[in-house]
N, C-alpha and C positions, 0 to 999 in steps of 0.2 A: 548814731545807729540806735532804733528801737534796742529794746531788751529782748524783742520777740520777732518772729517772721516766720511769715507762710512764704512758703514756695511752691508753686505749683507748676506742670512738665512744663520743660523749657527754658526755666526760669533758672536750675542747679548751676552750678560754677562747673564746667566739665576742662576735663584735662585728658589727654588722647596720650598714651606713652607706647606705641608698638601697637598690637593688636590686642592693647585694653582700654578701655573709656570706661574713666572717673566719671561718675557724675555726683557731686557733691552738695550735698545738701545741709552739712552744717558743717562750720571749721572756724579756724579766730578769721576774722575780718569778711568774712562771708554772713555770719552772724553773730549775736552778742557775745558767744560763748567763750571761755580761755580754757576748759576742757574735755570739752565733745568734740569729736571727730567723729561724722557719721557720711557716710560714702556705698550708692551704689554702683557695682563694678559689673561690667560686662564684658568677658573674655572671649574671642573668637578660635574657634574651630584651630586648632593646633598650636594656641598661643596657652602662656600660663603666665603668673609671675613666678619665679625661680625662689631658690630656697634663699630666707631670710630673716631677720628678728627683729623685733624692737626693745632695744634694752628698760627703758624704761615704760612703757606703754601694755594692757593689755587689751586684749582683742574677742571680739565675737564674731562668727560669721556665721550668716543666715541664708541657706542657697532658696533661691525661688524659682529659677528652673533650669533645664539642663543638665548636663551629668559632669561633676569635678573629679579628679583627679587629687585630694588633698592629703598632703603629707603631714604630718606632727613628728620630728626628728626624724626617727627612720622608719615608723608605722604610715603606713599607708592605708586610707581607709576611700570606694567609693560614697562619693555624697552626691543627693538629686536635691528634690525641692521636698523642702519641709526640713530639711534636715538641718544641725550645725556645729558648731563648734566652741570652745573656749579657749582660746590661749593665753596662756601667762604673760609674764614679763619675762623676755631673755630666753624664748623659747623657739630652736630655728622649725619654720614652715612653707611651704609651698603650695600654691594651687594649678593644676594646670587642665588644659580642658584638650582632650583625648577623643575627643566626640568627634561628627560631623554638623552637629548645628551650636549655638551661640549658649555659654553658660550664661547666670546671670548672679548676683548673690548681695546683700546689703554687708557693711561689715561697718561696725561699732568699736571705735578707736580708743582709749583713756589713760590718761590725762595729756590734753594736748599741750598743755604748757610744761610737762618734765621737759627737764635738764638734758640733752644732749641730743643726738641723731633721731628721730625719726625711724628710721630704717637703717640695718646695715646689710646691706647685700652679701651674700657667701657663699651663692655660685652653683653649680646644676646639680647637688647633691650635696644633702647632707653634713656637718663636720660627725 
C-alpha cells in the first residue's frame, strides 16, 4: 500500500448500518494510516446514532448540511452546516436527525490504533 491515496467520489470504503452510510475515506487498511479515522456520515430523516463513547479515541464533527439533533451527555445543542464539535475521550454523545430531509457531517476519529472498543453503545439516553 502507497503511503498516500487520493480518493475521489465513489471510490470511499462505504458501510450502510440502518439509515446511516459511512462513507470512508481514510481508516487502517483503507489507507496507510494506523491513526486517522476520517468518515463522512450521512443520516436520514428520523434515523440518528444513539448515545455512545469512545473510551479511548477523540472526536471532531463537521456538519455540512442539514439540521442535527446532537447531544454531549445531557446538553443538547441544534447544529446546521458550518457548525461543530469536539469530543473528548470517554465522553457519552449522540447525533440524530429530527429533520425531514438528509443530515450530512464529516467526523475526524483519533488514534485509530488505541487499545480497546472502538465504540461502546449505551443506549437511547444518556447515563
Amino acid at each position: 500500500m502507497s503511503a498516500y491515496r487520493f480518493t475521489q467520489p465513489g471510490e470511499e470504503e462505504v458501510e450502510v448500518i440502518g439509515g446511516k452510510t459511512h462513507l470512508w475515506h481514510s481508516k487502517p487498511g483503507f489507507t496507510a494510516t494506523e491513526d486517522l479515522l476520517f468518515v463522512r456520515v450521512l443520516i436520514q430523516p428520523g434515523e440518528g446514532h444513539s448515545f455512545h463513547y469512545h473510551p479511548n479515541k477523540e472526536e471532531i464533527i463537521y456538519f455540512i448540511s442539514g439540521t442535527a439533533e446532537q447531544w454531549l451527555e445531557n446538553e443538547m445543542r441544534v447544529m446546521g452546516p458550518g457548525s461543530s464539535l469536539y469530543i473528548p475521550k470517554g465522553v457519552v454523545h449522540a447525533t440524530f436527525n429530527r429533520s425531514d430531509s438528509p443530515i450530512e457531517f464529516i467526523a475526524v476519529i483519533t488514534p485509530a490504533s488505541a487499545e480497546g472498543p472502538v465504540t461502546v453503545e449505551v443506549g437511547e439516553r444518556p447515563v
